[in-house]
C-alpha positions as CSV (number, residue, x, y, z in Angstrom):
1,X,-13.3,17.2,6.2
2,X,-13.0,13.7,4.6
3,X,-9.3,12.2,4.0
4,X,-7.9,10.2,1.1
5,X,-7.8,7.4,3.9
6,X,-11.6,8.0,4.6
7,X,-12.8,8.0,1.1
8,X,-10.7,5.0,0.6
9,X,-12.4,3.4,3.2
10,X,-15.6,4.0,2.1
11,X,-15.2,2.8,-1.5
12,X,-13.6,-0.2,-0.2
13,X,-16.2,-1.3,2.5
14,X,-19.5,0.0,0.0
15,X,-20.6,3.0,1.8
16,X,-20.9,4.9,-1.5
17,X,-24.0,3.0,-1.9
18,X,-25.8,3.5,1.3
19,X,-29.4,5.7,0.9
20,X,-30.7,5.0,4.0
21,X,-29.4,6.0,6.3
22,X,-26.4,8.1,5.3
23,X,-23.2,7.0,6.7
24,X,-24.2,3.4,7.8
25,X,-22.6,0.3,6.4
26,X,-24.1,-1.6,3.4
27,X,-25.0,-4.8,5.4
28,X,-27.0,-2.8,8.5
29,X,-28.4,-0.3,6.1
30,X,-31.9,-0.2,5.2
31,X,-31.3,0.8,1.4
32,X,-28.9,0.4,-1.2
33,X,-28.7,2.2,-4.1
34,X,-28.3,-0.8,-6.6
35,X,-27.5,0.8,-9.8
36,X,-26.3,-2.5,-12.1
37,X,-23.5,-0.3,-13.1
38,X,-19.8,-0.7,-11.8
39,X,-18.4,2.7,-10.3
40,X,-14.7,3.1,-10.0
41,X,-13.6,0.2,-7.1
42,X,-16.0,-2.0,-8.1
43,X,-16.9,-5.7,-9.6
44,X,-19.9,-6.2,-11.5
45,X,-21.7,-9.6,-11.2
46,X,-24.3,-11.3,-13.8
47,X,-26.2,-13.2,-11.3
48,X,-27.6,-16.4,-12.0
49,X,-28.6,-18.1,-8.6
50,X,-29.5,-17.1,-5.2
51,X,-28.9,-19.4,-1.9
52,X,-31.2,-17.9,0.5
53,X,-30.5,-18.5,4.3
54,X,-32.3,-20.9,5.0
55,X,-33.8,-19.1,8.6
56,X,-34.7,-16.8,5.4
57,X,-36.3,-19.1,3.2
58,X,-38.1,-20.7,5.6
59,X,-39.9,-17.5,7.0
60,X,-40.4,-16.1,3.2
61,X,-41.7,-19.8,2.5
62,X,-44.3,-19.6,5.4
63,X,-45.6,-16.2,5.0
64,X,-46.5,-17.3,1.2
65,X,-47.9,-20.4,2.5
66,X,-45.3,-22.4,0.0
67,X,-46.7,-20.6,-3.4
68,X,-43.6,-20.2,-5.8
69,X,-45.4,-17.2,-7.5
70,X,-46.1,-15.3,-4.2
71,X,-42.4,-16.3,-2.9
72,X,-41.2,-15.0,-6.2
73,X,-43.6,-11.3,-5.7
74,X,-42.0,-11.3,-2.1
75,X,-38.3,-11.5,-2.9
76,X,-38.4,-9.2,-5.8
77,X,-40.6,-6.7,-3.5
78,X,-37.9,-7.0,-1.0
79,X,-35.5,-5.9,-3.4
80,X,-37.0,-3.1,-5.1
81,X,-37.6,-1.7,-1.6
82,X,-34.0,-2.3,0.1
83,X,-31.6,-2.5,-2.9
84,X,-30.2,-6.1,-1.6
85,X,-31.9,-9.4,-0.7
86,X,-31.9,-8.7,2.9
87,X,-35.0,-10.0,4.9
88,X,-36.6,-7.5,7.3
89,X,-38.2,-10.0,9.4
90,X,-34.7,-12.4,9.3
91,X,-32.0,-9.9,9.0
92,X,-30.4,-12.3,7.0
93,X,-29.9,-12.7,3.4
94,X,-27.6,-15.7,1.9
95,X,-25.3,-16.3,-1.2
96,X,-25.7,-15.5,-4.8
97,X,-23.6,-17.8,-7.9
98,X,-22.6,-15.4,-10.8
99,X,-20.3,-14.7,-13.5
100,X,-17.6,-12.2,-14.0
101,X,-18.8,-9.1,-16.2
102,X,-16.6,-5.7,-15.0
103,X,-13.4,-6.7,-13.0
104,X,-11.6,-4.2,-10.2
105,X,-8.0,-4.5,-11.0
106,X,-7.0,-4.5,-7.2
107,X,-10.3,-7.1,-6.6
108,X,-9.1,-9.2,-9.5
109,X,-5.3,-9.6,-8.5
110,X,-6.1,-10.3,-4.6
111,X,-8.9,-13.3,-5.5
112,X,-7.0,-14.2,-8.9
113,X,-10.2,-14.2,-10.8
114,X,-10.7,-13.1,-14.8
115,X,-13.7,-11.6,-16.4
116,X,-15.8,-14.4,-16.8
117,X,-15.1,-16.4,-13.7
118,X,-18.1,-17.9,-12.1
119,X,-17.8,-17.4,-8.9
120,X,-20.0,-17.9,-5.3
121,X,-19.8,-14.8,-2.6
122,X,-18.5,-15.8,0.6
123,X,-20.5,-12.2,1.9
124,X,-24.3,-12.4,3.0
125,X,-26.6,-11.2,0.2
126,X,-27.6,-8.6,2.7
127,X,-24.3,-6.7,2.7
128,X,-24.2,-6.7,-1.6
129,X,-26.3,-4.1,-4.4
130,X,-28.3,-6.1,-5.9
131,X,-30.6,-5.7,-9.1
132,X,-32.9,-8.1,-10.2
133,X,-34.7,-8.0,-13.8
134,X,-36.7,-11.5,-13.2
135,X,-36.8,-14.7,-11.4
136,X,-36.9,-18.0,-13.6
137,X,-37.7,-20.6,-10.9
138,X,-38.6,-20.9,-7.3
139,X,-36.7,-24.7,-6.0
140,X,-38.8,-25.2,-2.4
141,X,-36.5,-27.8,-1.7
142,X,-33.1,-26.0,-1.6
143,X,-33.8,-22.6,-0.6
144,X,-32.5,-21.5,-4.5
145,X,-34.0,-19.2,-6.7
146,X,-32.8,-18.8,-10.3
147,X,-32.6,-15.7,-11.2
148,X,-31.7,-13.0,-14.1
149,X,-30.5,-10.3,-12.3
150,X,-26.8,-8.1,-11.6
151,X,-25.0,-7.8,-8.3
152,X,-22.1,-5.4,-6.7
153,X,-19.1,-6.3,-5.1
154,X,-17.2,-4.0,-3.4
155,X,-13.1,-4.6,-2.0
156,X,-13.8,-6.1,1.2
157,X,-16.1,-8.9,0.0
158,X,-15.0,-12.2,0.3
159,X,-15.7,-15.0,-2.9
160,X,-14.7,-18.2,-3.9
161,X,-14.0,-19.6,-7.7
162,X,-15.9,-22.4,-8.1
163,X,-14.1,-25.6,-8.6
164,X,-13.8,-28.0,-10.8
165,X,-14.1,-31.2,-9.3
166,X,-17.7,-31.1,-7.6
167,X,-21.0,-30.1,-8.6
168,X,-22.3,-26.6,-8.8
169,X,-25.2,-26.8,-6.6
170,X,-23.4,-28.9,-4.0
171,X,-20.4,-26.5,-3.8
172,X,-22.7,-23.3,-3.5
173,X,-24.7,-25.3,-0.5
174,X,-22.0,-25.4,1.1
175,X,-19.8,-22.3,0.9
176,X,-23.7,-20.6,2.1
177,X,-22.9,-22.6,5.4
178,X,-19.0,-22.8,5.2
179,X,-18.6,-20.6,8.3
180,X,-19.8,-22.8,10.5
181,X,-17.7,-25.9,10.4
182,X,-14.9,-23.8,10.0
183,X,-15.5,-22.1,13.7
184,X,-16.8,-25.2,15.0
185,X,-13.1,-26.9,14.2
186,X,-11.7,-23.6,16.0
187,X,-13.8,-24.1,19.2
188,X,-14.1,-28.1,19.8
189,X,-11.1,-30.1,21.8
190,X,-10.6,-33.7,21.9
191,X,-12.7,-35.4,25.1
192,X,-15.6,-32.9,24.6
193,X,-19.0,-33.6,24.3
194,X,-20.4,-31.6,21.7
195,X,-24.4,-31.7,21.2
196,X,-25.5,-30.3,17.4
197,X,-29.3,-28.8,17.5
198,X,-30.3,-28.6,13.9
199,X,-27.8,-31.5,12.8
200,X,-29.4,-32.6,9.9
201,X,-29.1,-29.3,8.1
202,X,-26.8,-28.6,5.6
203,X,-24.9,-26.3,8.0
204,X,-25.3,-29.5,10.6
205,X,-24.0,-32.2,8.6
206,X,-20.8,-30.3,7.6
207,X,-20.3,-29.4,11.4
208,X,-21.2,-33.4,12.4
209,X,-18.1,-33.9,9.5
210,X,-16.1,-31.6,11.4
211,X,-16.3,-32.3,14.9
212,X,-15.7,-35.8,13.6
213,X,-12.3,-34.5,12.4
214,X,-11.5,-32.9,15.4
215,X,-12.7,-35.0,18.0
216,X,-11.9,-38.8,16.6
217,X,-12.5,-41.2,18.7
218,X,-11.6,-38.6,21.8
219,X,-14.9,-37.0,22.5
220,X,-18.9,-38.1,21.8
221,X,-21.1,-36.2,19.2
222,X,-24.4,-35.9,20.3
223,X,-26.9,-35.1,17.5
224,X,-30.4,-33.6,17.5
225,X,-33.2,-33.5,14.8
226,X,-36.5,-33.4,14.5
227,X,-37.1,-34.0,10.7
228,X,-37.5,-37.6,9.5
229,X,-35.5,-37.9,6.6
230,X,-32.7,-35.7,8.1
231,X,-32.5,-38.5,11.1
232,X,-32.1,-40.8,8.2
233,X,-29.4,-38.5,6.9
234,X,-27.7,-38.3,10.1
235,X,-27.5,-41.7,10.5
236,X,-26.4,-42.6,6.9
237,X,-23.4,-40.3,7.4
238,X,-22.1,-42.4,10.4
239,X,-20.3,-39.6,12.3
240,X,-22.4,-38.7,15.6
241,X,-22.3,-41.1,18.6
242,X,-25.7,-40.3,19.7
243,X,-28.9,-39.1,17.3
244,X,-31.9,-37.8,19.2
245,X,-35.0,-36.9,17.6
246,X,-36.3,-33.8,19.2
247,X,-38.0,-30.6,19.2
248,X,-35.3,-27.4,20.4
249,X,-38.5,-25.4,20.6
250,X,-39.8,-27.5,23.7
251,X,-36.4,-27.4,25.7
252,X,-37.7,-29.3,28.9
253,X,-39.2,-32.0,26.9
254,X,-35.8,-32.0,24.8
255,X,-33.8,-32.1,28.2
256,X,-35.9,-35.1,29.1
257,X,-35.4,-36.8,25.7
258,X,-31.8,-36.3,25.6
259,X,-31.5,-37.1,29.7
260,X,-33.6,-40.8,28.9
261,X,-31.2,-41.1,25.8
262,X,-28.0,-41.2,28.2
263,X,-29.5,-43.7,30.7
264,X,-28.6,-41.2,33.9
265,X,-24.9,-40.8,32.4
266,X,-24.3,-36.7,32.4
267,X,-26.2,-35.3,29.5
268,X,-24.6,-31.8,29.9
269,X,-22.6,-31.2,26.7
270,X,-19.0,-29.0,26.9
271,X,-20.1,-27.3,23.7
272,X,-23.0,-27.1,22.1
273,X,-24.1,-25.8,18.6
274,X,-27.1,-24.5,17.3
275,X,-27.5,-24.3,13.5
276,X,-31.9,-24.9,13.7
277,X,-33.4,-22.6,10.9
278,X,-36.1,-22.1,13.4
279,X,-36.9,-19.6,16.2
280,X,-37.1,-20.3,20.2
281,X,-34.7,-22.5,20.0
282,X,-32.2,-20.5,22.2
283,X,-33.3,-21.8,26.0
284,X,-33.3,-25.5,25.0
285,X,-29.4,-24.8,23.7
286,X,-28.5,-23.2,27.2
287,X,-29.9,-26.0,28.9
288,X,-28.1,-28.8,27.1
289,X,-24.8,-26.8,28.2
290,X,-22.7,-27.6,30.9
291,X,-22.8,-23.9,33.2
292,X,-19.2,-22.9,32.3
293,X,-19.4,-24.6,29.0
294,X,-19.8,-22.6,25.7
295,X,-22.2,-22.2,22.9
296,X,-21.9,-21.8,19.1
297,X,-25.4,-20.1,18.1
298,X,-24.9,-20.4,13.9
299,X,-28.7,-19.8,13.0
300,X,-30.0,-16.5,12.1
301,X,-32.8,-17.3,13.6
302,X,-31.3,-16.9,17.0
303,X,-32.3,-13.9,19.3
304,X,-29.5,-13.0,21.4
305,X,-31.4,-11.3,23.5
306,X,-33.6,-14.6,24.9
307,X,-30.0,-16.3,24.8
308,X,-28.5,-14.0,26.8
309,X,-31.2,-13.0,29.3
310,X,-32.3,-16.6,29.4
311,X,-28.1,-17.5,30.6
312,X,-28.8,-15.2,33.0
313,X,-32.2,-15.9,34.6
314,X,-30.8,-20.0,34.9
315,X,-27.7,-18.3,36.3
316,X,-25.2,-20.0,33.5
317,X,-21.9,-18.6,33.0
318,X,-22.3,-19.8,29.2
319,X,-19.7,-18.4,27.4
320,X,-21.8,-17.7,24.0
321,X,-20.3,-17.0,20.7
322,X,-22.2,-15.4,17.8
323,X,-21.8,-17.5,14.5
324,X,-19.4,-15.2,12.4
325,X,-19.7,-16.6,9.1
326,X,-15.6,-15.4,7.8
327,X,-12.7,-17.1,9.1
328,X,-9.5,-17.9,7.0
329,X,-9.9,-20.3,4.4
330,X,-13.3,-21.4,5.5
331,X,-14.2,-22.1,2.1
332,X,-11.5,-24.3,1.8
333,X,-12.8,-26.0,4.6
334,X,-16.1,-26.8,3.7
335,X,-15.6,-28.2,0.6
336,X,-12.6,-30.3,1.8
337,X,-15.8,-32.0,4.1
338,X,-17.5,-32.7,1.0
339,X,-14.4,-34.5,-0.6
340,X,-13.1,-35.9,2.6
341,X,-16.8,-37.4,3.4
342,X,-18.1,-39.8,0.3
343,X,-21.2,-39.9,2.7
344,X,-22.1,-36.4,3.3
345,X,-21.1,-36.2,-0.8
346,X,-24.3,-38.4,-1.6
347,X,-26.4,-36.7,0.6
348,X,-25.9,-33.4,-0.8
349,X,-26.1,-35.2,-4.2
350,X,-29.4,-36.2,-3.1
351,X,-30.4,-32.8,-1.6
352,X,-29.3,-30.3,-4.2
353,X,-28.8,-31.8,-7.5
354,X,-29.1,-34.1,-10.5
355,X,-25.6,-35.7,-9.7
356,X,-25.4,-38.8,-8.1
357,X,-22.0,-40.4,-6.9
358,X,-21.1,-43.1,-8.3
359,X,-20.8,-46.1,-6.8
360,X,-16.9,-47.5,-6.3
């Protein structure tokens, strides 16, 4: 017999609109029912963007060998089919950018949002019934899809307002990622050495920003890339000690890079972070981690089960943490980054918009 507690519960976390199967929650269901309608409990979204994880976008990229129209087939197949964007081959999904059309009383009062609001969702596109009528445009370049489309939002969802004193595009980059610095701040201590795989990411530049923070001149930030221009983006944002260009999919040619890079000094790192968008990259992490040190795996690409059978076949006693994307106010500190950081402004400038900083 269900309670008043237990239907309460279900409203509030979106279980209501689980198909398949029955009683799961929205984010690890296979199938939403994505009605654009808002049912008692609530908030209705007119969706205008998508931010798709980039581990996403990348796979959906590759499988459509780059062709916007077969990208744009994909996605919309992937929600007709589920009810949500949530990749079957990723398990990930990303962040959408909306307005405010149907407001939950309770929902409006605890975020302080209106009808009309243009908001971003700090909840993975995978958890949230989505409906889409049409895609407009495919941008390759920033994982973002414009869209025309509606999107649920149920009590337990996190959001953010956007602000008014940075750009759209910028802001929404960032809150997709915002998790990440946000824990990395939580876990680093002055006199560490951190190493960053994936650094010149969006996620990895924020976290480069952060560790800087945290670590100041007490600590050494190691940074690893293998992309060109995201070197050159690393080093134009003047926070990591050490840049290494290197592939995380090759970990004993990466050991051997990072190992030359040092001149014999210890390589070992007391954290390490992994925010690559790529697959295999879970051995060469392990490997650049002291054996009692710990590891931040942030990508969604990560297989936990290589990273933990791996730990245990080296005989590491890593202490591995899975890449959470909520913590308090993590939106708050993401876009602080961006305002703190002129650099890491300009870049993202650069990456995911028409704006340009101007020059003081």
């Amino acid at each position: 017999m269900q309670t008043s507690l237990d239907h309460d519960i279900f409203r509030e976390l979106g279980i209501h609109r689980v198909i398949e199967p029955r009683g799961a929650l929205p984010q690890p269901a296979w199938k939403l029912d994505n009605t654009p309608t808002a049912y008692p409990t609530e908030t209705l979204i007119d969706v205008q963007r998508l931010h798709i994880d980039s581990a996403s976008f990348t796979q959906i990229a590759s499988a459509c060998e780059r062709d916007t129209h077969r990208i744009s087939r994909h996605i919309i197949d992937i929600v007709a089919e589920r009810g949500k964007m949530h990749n079957p081959v990723t398990g990930s999904g990303g962040v959408l950018v909306g307005t405010i059309e149907h407001l939950d009383e309770t929902f409006g009062r605890k975020h302080q949002l209106a009808i009309g609001d243009t908001i971003v969702s700090l909840t993975s596109l995978s958890w949230l019934p989505l409906y889409l009528e049409h895609i407009n445009q495919i941008h390759l370049d920033r994982s973002e899809v414009e869209v025309k489309g509606k999107a649920i939002f149920f009590r337990s969802n996190p959001l953010a307002k956007l602000p008014g004193d940075l750009p759209q595009e910028m802001v929404v980059a960032a809150l997709d990622v915002a998790g990440a610095p946000a824990r990395v701040a939580a876990l680093a201590t002055p006199g560490q050495r951190v190493t960053v795989l994936g650094a010149g990411g969006t996620a990895g530049l924020l976290t480069l920003c952060a560790l800087h923070q945290r670590l100041g001149s007490q600590g050494e930030i190691i940074a690893v890339e293998y992309g060109e221009q995201a070197l050159q983006d690393i080093a134009a944002l003047g926070v990591a000690n050490v840049i290494i260009q290197g592939n995380a999919t090759r970990p004993l040619e990466l050991v051997k890079q990072v190992q030359q890079t040092l001149s014999g000094r210890d390589y070992l790192s007391d954290l390490s972070i992994n925010v690559v968008n790529v697959p295999n990259t879970e051995i060469a992490t392990i490997l650049l981690t002291k054996p009692d040190g710990r590891v931040l795996f942030f990508s969604m690409a990560t297989s936990f089960t290589v990273a933990a059978l791996g730990a245990e076949g080296m005989a590491r006693q890593v202490e591995m943490h899975i890449g959470n994307g909520y913590m308090p106010d993590h939106g708050k500190v993401a876009l602080q980054l961006l305002r703190d950081y002129p650099a890491l402004r300009a870049i993202f400038a650069k990456r995911f918009s028409s704006y340009q900083e101007k020059q003081k």
